[in-house]
N, CA, C and O atoms as a MOPAC input file, in Angstrom:
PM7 MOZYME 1SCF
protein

 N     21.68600 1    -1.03500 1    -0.57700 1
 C     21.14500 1     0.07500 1    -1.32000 1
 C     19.62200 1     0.06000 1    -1.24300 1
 O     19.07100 1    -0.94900 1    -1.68200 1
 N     18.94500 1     0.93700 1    -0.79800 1
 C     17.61700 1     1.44000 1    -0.82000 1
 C     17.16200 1     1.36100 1    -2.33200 1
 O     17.96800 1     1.73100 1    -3.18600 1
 N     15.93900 1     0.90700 1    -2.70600 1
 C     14.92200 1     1.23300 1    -4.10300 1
 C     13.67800 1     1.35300 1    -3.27600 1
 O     13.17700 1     1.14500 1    -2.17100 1
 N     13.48200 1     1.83000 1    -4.52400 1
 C     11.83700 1     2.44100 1    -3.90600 1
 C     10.96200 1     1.54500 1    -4.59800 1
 O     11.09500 1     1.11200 1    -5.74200 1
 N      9.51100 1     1.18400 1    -3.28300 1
 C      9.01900 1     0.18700 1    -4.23700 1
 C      7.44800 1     0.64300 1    -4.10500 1
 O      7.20600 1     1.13200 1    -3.00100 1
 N      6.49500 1     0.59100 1    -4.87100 1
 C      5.40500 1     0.59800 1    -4.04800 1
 C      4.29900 1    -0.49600 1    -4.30000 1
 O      4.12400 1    -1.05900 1    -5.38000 1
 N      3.52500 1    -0.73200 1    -3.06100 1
 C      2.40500 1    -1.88200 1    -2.38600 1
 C      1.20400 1    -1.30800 1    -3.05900 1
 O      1.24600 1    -0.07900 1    -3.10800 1
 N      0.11400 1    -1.86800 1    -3.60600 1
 C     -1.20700 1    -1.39300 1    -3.70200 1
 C     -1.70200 1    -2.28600 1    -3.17800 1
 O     -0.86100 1    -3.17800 1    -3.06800 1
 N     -3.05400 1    -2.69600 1    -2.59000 1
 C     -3.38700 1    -3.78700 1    -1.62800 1
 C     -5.17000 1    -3.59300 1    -1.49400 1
 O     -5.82000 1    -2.54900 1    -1.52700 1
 N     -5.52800 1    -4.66800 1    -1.37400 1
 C     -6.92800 1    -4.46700 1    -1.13900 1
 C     -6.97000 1    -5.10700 1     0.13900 1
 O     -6.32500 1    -6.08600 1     0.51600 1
 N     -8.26100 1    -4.06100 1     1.07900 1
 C     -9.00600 1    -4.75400 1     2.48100 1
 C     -9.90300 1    -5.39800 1     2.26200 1
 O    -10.49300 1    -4.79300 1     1.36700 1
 N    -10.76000 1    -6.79900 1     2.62700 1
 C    -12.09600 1    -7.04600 1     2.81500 1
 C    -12.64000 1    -6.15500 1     2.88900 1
 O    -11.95800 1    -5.23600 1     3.34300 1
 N    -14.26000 1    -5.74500 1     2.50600 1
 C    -14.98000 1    -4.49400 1     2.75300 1
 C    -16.13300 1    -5.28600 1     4.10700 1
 O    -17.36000 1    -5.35100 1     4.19400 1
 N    -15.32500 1    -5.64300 1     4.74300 1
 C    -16.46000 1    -5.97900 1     6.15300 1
 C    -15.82300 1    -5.44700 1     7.30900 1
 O    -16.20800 1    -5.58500 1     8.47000 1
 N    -14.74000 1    -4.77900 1     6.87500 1
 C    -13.77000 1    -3.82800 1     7.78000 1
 C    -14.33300 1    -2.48000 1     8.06000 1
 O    -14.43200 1    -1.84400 1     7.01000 1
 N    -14.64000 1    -1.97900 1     8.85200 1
 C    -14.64600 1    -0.59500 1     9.47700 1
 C    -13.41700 1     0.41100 1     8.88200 1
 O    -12.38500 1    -0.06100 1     8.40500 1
 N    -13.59900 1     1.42600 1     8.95000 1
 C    -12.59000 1     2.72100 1     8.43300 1
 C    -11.45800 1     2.53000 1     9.37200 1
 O    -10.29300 1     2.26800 1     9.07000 1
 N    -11.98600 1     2.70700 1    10.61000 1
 C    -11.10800 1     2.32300 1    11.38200 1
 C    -10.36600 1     1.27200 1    11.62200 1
 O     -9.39700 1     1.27600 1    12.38200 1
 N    -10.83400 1     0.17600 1    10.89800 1
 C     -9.98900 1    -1.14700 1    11.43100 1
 C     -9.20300 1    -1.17800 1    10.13100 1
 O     -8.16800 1    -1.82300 1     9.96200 1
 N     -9.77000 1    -0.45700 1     9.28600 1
 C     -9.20800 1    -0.15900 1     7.73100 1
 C     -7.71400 1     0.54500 1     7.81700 1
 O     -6.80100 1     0.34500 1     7.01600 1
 N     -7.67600 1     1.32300 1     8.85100 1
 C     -6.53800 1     2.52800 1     8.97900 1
 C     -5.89500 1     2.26800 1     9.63800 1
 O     -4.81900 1     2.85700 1     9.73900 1
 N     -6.34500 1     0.95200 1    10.64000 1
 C     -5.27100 1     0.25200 1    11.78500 1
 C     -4.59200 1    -0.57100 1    10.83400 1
 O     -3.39800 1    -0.27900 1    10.76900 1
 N     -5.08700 1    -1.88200 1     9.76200 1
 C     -4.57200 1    -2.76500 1     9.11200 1
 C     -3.31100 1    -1.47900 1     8.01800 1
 O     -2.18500 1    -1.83900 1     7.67200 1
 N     -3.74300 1    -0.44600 1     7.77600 1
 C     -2.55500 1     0.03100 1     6.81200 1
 C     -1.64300 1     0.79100 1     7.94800 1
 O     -0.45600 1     0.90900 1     7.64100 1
 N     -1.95400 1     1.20200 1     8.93700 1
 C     -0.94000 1     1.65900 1    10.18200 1
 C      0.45600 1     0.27400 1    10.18800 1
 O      1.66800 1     0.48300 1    10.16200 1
 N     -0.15900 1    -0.90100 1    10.22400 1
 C      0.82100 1    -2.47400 1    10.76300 1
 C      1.31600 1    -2.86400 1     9.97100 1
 O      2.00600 1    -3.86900 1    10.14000 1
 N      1.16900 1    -2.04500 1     8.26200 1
 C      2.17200 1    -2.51800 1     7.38600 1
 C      3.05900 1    -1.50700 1     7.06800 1
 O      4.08100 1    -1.60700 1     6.39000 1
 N      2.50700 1    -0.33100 1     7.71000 1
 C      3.35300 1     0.92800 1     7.74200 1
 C      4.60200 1     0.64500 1     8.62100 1
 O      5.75400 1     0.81100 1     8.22100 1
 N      4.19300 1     0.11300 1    10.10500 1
 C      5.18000 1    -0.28600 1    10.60100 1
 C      6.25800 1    -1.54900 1    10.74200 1
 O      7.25700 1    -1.62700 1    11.45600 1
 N      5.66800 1    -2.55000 1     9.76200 1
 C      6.51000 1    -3.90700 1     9.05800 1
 C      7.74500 1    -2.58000 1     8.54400 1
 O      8.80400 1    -2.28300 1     9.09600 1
 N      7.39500 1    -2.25700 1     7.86400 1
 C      8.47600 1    -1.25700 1     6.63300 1
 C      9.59700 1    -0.29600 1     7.71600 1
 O     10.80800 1    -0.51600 1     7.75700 1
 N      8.86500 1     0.82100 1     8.57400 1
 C      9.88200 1     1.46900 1     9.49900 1
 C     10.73800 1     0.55800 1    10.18700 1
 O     11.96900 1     0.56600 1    10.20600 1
 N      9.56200 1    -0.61800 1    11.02900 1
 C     10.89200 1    -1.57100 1    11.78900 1
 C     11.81300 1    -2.06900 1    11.32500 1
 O     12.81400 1    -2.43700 1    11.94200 1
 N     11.51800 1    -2.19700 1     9.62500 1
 C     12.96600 1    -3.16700 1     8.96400 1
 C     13.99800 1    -2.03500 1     8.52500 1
 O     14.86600 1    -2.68900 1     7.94800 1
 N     14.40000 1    -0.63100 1     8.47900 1
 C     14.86400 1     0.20000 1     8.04400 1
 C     13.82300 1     1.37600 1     7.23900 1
 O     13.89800 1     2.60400 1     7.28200 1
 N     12.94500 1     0.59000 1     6.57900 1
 C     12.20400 1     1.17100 1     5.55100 1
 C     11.76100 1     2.78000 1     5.67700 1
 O     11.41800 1     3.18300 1     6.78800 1
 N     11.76400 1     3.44000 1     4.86000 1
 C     11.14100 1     4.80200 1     4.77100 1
 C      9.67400 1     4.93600 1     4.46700 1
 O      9.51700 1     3.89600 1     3.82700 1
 N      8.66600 1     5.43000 1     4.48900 1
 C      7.30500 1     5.62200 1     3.88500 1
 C      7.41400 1     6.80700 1     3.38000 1
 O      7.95900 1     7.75800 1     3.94100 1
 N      6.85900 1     6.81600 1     2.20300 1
 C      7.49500 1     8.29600 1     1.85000 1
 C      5.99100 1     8.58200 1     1.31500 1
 O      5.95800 1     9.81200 1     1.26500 1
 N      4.68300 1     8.08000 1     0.87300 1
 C      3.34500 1     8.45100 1     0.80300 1
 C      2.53200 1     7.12800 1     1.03200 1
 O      3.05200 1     6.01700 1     0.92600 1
 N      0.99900 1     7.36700 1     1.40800 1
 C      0.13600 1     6.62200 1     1.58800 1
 C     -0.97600 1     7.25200 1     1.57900 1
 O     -1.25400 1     8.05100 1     2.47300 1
 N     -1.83800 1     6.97400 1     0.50100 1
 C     -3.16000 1     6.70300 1    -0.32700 1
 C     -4.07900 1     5.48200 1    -0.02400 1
 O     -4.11500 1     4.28600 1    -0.31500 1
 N     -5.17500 1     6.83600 1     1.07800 1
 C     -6.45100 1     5.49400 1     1.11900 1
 C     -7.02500 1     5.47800 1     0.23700 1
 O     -6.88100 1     6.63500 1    -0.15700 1
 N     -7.67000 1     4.97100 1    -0.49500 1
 C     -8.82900 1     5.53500 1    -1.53900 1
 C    -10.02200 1     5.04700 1    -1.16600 1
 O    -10.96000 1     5.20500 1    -1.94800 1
 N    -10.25700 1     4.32000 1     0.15700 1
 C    -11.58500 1     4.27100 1     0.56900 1
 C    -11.99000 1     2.50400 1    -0.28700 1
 O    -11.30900 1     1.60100 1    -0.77200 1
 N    -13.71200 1     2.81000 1    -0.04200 1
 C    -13.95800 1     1.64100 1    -0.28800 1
 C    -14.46200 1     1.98000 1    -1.92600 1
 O    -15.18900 1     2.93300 1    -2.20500 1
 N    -13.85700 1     0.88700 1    -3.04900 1
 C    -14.39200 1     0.66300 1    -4.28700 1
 C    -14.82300 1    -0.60600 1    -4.63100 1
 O    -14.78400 1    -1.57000 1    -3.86600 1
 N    -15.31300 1    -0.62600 1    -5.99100 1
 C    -15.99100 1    -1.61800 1    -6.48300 1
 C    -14.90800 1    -2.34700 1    -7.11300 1
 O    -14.07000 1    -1.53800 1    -7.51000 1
 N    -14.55400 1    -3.65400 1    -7.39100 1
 C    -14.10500 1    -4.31400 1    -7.78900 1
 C    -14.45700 1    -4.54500 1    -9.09900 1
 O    -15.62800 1    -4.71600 1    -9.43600 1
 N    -13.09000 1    -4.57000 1   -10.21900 1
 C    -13.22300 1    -5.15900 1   -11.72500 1
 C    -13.91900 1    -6.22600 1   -11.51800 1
 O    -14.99000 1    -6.21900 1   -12.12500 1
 N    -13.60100 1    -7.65100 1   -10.53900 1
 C    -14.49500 1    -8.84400 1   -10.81500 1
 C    -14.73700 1    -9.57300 1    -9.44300 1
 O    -13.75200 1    -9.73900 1    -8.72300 1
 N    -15.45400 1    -9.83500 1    -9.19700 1
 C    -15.43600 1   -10.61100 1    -7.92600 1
 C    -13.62800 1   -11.66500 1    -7.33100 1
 O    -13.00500 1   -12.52500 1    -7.95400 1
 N    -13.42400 1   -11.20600 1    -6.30400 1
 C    -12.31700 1   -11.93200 1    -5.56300 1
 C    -13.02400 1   -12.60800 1    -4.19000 1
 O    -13.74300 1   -11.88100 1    -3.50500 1
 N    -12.84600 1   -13.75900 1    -3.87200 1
 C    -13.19300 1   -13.96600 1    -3.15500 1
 C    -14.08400 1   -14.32400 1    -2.79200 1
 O    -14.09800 1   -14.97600 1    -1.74800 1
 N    -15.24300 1   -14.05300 1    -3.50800 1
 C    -16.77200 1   -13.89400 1    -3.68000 1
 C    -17.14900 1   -12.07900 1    -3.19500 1
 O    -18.26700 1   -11.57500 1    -3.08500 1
 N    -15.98800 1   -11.50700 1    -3.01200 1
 C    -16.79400 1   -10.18600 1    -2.75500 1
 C    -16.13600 1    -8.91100 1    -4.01900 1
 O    -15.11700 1    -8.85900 1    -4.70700 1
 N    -17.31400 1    -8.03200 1    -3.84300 1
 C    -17.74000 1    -6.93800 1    -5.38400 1
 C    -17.24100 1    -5.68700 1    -4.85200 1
 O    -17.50100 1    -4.68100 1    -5.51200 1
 N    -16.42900 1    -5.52900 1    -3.55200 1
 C    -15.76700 1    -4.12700 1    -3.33000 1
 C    -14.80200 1    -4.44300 1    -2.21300 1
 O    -14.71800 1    -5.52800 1    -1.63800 1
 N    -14.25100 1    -3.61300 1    -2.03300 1
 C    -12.99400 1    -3.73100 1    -1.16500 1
 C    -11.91700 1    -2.14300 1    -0.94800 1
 O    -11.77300 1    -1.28700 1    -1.82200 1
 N    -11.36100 1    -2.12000 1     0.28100 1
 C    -10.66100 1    -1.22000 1     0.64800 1
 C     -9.30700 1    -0.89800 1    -0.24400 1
 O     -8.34500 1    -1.65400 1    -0.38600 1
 N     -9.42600 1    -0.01900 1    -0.62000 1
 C     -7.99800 1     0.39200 1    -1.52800 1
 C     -6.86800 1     1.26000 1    -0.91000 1
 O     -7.03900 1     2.38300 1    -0.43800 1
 N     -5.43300 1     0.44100 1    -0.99200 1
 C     -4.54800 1     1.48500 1    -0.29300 1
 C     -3.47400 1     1.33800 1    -1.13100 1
 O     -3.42000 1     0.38300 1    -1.90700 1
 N     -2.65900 1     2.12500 1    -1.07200 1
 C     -1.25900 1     1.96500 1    -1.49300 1
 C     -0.16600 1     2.83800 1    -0.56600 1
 O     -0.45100 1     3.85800 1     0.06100 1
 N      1.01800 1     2.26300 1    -0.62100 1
 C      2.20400 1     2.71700 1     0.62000 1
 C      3.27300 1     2.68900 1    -0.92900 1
 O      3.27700 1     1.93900 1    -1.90500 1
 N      4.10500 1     3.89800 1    -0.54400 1
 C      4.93300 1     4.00400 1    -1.28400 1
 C      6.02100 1     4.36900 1    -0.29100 1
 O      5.94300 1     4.98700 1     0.77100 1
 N      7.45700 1     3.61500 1    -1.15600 1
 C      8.42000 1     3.27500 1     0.32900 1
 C      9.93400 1     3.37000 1    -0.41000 1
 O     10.23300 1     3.44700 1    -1.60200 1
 N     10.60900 1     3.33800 1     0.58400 1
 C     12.19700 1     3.05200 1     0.22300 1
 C     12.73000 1     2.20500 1     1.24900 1
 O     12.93200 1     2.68600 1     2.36400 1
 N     13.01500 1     0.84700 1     0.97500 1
 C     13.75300 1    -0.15500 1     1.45300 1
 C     14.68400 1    -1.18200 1     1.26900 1
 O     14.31000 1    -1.48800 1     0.13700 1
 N     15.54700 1    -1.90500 1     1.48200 1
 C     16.28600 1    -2.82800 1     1.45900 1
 C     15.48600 1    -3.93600 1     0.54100 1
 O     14.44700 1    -4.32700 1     1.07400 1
 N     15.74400 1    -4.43400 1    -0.57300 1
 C     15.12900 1    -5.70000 1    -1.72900 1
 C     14.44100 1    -6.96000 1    -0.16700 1
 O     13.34700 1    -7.51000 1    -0.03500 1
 N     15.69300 1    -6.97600 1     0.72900 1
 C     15.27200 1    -8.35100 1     1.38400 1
 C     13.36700 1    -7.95500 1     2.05300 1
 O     12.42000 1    -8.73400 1     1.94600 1
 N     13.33400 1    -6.80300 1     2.57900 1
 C     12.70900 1    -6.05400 1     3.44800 1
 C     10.64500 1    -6.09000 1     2.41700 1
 O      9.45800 1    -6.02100 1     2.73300 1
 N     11.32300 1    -6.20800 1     1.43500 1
 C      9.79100 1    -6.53700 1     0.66300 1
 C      9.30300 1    -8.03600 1     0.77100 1
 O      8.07400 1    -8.11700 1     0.75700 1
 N      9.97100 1    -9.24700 1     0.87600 1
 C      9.84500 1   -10.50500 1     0.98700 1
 C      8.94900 1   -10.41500 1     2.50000 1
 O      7.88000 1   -11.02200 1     2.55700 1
 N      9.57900 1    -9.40900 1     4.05100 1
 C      8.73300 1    -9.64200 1     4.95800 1
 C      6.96100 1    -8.89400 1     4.92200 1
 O      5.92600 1    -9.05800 1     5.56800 1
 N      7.36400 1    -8.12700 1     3.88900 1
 C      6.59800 1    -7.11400 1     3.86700 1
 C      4.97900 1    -8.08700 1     3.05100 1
 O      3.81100 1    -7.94200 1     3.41400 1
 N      5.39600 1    -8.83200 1     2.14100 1
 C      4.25500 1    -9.50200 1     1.19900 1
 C      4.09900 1   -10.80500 1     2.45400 1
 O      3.01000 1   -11.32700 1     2.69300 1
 N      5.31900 1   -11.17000 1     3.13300 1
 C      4.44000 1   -12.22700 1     3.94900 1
 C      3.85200 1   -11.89600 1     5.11400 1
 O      3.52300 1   -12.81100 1     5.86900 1
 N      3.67100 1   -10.89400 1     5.38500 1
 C      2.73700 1   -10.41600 1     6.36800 1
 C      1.45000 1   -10.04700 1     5.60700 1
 O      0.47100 1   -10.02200 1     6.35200 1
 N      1.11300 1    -9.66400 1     3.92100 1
 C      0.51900 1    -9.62400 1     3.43300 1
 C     -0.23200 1   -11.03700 1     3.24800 1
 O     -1.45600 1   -11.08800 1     3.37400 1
 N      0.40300 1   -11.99300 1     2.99600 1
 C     -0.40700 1   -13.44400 1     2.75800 1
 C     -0.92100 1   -13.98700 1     4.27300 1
 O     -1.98200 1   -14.61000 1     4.32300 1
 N     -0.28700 1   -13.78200 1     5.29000 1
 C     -0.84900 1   -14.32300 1     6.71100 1
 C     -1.68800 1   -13.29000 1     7.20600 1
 O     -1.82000 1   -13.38300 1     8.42600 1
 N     -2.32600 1   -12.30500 1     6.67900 1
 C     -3.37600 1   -11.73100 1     6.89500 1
 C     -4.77200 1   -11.80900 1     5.92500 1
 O     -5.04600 1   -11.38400 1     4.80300 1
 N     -5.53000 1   -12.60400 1     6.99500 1
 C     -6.28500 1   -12.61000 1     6.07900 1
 C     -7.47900 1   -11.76200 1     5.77100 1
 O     -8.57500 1   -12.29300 1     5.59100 1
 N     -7.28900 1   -10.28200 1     5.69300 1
 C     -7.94700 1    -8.78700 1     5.73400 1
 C     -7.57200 1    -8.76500 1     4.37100 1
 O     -8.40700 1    -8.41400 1     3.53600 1
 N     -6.37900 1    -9.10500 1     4.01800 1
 C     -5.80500 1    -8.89300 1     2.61800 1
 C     -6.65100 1    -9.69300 1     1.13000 1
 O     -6.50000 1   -10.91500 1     1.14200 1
 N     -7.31400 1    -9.26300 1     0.15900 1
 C     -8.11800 1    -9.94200 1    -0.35800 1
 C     -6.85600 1   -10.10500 1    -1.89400 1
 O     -6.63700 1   -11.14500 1    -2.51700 1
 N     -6.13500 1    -8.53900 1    -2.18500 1
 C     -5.39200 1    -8.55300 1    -3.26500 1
 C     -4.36200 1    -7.76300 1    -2.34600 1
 O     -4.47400 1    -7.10900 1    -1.31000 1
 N     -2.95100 1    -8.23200 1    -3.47300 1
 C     -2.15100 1    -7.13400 1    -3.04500 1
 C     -0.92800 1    -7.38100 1    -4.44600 1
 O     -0.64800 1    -8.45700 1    -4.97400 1
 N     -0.41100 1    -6.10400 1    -4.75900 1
 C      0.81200 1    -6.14100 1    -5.55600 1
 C      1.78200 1    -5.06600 1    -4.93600 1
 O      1.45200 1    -3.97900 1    -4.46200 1
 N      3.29300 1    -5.70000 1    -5.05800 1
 C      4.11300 1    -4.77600 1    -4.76900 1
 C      5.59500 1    -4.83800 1    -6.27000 1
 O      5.95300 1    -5.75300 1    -7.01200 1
 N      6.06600 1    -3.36400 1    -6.11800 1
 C      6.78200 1    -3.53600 1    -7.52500 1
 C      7.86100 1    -2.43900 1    -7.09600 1
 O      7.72300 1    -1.50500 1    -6.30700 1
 N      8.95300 1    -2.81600 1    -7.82900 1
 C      9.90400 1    -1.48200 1    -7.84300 1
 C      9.97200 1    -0.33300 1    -8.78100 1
 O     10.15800 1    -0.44400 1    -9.99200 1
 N      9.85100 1     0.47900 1    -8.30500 1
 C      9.77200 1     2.13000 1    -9.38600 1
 C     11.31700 1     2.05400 1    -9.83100 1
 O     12.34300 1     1.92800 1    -9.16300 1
 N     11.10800 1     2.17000 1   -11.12000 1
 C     12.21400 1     2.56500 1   -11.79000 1
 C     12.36500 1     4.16700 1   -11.73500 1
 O     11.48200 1     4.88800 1   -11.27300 1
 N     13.57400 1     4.64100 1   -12.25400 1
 C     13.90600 1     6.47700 1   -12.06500 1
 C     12.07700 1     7.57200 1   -12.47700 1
 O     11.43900 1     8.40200 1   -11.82900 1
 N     11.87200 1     6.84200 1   -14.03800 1
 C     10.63000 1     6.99500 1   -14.27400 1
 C      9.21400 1     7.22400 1   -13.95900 1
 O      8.36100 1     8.03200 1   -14.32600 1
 N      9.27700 1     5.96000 1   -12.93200 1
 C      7.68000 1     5.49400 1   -12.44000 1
 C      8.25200 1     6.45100 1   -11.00700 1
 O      7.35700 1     6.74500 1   -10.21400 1
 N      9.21600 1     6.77700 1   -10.77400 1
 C      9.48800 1     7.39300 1    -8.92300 1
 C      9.33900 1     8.91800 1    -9.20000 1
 O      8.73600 1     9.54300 1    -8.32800 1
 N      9.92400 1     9.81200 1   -10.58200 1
 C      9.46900 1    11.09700 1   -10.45600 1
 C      8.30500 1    11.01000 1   -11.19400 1
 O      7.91800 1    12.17800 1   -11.17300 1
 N      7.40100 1    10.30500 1   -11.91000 1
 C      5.86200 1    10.34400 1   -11.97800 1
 C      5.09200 1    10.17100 1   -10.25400 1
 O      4.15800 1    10.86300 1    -9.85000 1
 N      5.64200 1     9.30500 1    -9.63700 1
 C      4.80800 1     9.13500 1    -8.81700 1
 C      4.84500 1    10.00400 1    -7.49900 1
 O      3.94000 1     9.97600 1    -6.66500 1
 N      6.57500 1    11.18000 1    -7.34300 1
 C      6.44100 1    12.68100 1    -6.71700 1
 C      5.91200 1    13.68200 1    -7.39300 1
 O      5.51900 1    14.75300 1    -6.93000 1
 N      5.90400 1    13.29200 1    -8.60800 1
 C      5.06300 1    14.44400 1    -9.35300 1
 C      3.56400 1    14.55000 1    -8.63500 1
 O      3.07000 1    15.44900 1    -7.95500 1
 N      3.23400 1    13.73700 1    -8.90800 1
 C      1.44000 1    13.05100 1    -8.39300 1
 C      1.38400 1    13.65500 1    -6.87600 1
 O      0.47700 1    14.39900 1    -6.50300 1
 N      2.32000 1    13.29600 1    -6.16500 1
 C      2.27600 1    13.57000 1    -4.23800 1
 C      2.49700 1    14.82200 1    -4.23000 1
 O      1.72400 1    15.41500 1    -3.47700 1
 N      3.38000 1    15.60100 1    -4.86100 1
 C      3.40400 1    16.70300 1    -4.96000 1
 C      2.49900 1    17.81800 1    -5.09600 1
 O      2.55400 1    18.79900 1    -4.35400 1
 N      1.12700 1    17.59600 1    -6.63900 1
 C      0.13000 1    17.70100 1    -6.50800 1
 C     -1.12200 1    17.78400 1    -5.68500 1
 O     -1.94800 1    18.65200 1    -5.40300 1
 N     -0.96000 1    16.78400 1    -5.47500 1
 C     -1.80100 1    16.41700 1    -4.13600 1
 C     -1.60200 1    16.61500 1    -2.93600 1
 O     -2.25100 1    15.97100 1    -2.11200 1
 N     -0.68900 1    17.52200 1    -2.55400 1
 C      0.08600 1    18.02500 1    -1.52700 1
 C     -0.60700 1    19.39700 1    -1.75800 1
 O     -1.19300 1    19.94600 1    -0.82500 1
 N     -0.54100 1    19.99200 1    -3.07700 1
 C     -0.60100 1    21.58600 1    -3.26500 1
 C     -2.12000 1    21.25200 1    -3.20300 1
 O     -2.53800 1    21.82800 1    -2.19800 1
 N     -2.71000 1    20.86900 1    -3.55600 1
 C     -4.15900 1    20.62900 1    -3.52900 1
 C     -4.50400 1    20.81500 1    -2.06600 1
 O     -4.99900 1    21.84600 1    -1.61100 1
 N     -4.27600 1    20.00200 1    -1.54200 1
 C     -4.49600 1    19.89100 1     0.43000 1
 C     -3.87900 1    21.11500 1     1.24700 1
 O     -3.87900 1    21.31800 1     2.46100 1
 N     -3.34000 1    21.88700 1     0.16700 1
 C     -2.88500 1    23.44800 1     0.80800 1
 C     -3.86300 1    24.60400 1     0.47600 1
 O     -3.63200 1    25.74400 1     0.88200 1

């Protein structure tokens, strides 16, 4: 059975846009190769950090929102820890709740970009 889960994740900010959009392209495709669906993805660019990680005060913000197999998130966070671009990352399952708040939101932001 498919749940939907979604990743928020921080880049090092010594990354390029581009190397920024390649690193969220290779976790896009961890997820398709295992079955997974992508069903939205939110750059938000580079922000400032609540507190220093790492020793650094900003970092790349993304989030992938998905539908996959429970096993299929275990490969998904360890490709997250053996990269070391990755400074933070959380991944969680949407309950019925948090999944039509969070098409509500894409939806929006869909009509917006129209």
């Amino acid at each position: 059975m498919l749940n939907h889960y979604e990743a928020a994740f921080i880049l090092t900010p010594v990354l390029s846009e581009t190397q920024m959009k390649e690193a969220v392209n290779k976790y896009e495709a961890v997820l398709t190769e295992n079955g997974g669906t992508v069903l939205n993805r939110e750059e938000w660019g580079l922000k400032k950090l609540a507190y220093p990680i790492k020793g650094k005060t900003t970092g790349f913000y993304a989030i992938l929102q998905f539908d996959v197999e429970p096993q299929v998130v275990e490969i998904l966070e360890t490709a997250f820890r053996r990269d070391e671009r990755i400074i933070r990352f959380l991944t969680f399952r949407l309950d019925k709740y948090a999944f039509e708040y969070a098409e509500k939101r894409r939806n929006r932001k869909n009509q917006k970009e129209d």
